[in-house]
C-alpha positions as CSV (number, residue, x, y, z in Angstrom):
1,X,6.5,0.5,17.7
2,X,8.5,-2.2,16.3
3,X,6.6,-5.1,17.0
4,X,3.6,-2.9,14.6
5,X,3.7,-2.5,11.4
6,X,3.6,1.4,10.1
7,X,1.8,3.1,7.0
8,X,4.5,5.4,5.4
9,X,2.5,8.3,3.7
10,X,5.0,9.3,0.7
11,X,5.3,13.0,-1.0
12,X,4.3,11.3,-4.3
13,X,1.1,10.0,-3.4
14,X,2.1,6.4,-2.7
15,X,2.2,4.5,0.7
16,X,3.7,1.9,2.1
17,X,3.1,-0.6,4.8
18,X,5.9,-2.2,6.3
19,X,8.6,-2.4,9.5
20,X,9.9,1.2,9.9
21,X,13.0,1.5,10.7
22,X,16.2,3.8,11.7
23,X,14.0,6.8,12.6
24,X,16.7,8.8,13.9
25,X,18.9,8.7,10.9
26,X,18.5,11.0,7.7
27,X,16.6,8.5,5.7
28,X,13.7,5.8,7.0
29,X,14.5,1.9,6.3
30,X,11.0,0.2,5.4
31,X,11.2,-3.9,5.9
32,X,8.5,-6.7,5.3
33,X,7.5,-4.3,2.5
34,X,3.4,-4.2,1.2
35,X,1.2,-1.4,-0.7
36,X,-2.0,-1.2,-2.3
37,X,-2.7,-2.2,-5.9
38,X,-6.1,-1.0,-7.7
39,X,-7.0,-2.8,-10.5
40,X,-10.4,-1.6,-12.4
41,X,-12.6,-3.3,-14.0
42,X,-13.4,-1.7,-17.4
43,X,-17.0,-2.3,-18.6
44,X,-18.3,-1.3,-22.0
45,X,-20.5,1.6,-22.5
46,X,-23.7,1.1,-23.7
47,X,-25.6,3.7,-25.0
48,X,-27.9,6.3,-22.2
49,X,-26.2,4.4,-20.0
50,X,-22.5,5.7,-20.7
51,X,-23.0,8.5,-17.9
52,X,-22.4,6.6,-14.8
53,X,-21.8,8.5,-11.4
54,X,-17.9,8.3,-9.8
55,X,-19.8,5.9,-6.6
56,X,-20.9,3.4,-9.3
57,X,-17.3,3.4,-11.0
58,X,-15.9,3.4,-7.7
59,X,-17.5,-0.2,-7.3
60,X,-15.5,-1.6,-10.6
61,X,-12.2,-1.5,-8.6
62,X,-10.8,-4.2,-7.1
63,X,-7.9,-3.3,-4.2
64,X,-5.1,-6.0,-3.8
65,X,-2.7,-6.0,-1.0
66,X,1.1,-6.7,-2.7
67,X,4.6,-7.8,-1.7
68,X,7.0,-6.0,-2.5
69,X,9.7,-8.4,-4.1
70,X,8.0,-10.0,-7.3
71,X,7.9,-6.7,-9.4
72,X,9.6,-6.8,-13.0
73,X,13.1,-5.2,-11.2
74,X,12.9,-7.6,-8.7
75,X,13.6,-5.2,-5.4
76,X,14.7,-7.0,-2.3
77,X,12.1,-6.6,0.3
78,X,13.8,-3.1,2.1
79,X,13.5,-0.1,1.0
80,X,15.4,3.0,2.0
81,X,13.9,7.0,1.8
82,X,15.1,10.0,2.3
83,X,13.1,12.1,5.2
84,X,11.8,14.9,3.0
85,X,9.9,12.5,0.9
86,X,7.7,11.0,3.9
87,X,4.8,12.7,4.7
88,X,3.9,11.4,7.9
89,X,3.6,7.5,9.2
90,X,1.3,5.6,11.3
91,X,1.2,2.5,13.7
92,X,-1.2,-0.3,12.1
93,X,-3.8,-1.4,14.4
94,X,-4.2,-5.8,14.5
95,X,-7.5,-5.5,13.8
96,X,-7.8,-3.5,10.9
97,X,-7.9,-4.6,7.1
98,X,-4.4,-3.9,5.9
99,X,-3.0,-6.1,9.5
100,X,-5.8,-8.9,8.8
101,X,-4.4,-8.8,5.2
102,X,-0.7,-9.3,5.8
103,X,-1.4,-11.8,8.6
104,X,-3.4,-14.1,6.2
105,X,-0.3,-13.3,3.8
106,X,1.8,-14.6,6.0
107,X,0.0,-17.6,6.9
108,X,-0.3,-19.1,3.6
């Protein structure tokens, strides 16, 4: 759906959210390019407390939403990739967090 924007699942672990592209062909083109940053928080141990459980380090991550475009390398906002590195893709819904977070993107 072209008027949706599409989660690329990648062999590598990463994914993409963007305007998929040339499906037909022998590689995808990805446009209007985003993907998911996690930035953690690192607190200092202190003593019996150093043993924390993974849902309480979980919480000390922070998830950003970035444009692809204002890395060091500077990439233009499309991306090409081959078939055999994509995984599977998915339509976005409107209503979910990633749309809600590139719509307010857009808007400012």
């Amino acid at each position: 759906n072209k008027d949706k924007y599409q989660a690329v699942f990648l062999s590598n672990g990463q994914v993409y959210f963007g305007k998929l592209q040339n499906t037909a062909g022998d590689s995808l083109v990805l446009k209007d390019i985003y993907y998911l940053q996690v930035d953690s928080k690192i607190q200092p141990s202190s003593g019996d407390n150093a043993d924390v459980s993974t849902k309480e380090n979980s919480d000390n991550s922070d998830v950003q939403l970035i444009k692809l475009g204002n890395e060091l390398h500077g990439p233009e906002d499309q991306m090409q990739i081959t078939k055999d590195q994509v995984l599977f893709w998915e339509n976005l819904k409107a209503d979910g967090k990633v749309s809600k977070a590139i719509d307010s993107y857009v808007k400012e």
